[in-house]
C-alpha positions in Angstrom: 102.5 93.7 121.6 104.7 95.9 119.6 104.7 94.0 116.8 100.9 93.7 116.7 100.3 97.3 116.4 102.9 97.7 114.0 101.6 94.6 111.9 97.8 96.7 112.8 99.2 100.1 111.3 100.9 98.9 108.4 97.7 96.5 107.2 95.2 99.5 108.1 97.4 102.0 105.9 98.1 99.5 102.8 94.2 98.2 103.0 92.8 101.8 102.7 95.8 102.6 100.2 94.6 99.5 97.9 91.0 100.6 98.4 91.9 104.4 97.0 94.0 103.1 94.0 91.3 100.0 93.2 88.6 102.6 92.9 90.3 104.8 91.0 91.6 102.3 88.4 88.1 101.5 88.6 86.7 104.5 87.8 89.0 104.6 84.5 88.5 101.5 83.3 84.5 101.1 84.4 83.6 99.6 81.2 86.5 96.7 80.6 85.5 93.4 81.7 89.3 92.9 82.8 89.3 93.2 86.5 92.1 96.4 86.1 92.0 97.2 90.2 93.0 93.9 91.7 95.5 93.6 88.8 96.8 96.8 88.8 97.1 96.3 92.8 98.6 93.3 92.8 101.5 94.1 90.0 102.2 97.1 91.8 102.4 95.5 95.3 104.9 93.0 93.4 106.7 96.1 92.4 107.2 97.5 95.9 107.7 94.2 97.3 110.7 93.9 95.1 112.1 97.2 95.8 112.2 96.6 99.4 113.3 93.1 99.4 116.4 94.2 97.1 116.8 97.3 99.1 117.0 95.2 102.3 119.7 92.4 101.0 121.8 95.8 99.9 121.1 97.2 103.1 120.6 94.9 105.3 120.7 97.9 108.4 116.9 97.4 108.6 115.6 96.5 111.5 112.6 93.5 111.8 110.2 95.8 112.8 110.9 98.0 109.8 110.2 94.8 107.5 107.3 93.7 109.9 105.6 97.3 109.2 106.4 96.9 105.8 106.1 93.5 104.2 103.5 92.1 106.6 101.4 94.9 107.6 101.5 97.8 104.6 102.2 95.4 101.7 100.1 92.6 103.3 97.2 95.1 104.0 97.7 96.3 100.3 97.9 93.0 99.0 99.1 89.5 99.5 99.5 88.8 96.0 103.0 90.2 96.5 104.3 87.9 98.7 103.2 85.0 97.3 105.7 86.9 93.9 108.2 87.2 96.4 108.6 83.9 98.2 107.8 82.0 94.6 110.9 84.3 93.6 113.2 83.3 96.5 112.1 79.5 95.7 113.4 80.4 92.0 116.4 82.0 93.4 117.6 78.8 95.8 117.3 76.9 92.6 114.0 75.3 93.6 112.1 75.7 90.7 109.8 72.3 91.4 108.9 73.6 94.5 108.2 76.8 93.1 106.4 75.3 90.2 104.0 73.2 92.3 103.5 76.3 95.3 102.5 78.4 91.9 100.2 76.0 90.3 99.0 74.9 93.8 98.6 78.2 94.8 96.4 78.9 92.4 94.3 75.9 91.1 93.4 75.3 94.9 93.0 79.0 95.5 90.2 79.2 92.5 88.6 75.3 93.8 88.3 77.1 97.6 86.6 79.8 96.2 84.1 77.4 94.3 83.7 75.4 97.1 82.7 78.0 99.1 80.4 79.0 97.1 78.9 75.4 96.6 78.8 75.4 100.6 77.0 78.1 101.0 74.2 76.6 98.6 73.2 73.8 101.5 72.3 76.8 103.7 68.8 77.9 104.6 67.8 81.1 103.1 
């Protein structure tokens, strides 16, 4: 139960947190077509994800429900986009590059084909 409420708190904080900072990259960049506030969200969530992760192999005195908080509630609330970074990174990092290659390109081509098809679904329904 613990680690549900600390899974809870973290996602609540990091989803209001990348809510604040989309809107306000928003708000500066209102008349690019570039989609700043999702990319500016998702670099930066790659950013902290990185910091923690190295901070945590330096010192590894964190406890699981310190990394629970962090990487699965805040950072996951804030955005998932940085753990896919990190786990394509540790891939990289245990010399798996194919694997990483394929869960990149995977990731994504079947990530943008989901999104179609939902939308296709959605098409057969009644009004």
């Amino acid at each position: 139960m613990q680690s549900i409420v600390l899974v809870g708190l973290g996602g609540f904080i990091g989803s209001i947190a990348r809510y604040l900072l989309g809107g306000l990259v928003l708000q500066m960049t209102a008349q690019d077509r570039f989609p700043a506030g999702t990319f500016v969200v998702n670099v930066l969530g790659c950013l902290v994800i990185g910091l923690l992760a190295g901070a945590f192999e330096r010192h590894p005195g964190f406890g699981p429900d310190v990394r629970l908080f962090l990487f699965t509630g805040l950072l996951g609330g804030f955005t998932t986009f940085s753990a896919f970074g990190l786990e394509t990174l540790y891939l990289l990092r245990r010399g798996d590059t194919g694997i990483a290659v394929l869960y990149v390109l995977g990731s994504v081509t079947l990530g943008l084909v989901a999104v179609w098809l939902g939308f296709k679904l959605i098409e057969f329904l009644p009004r």
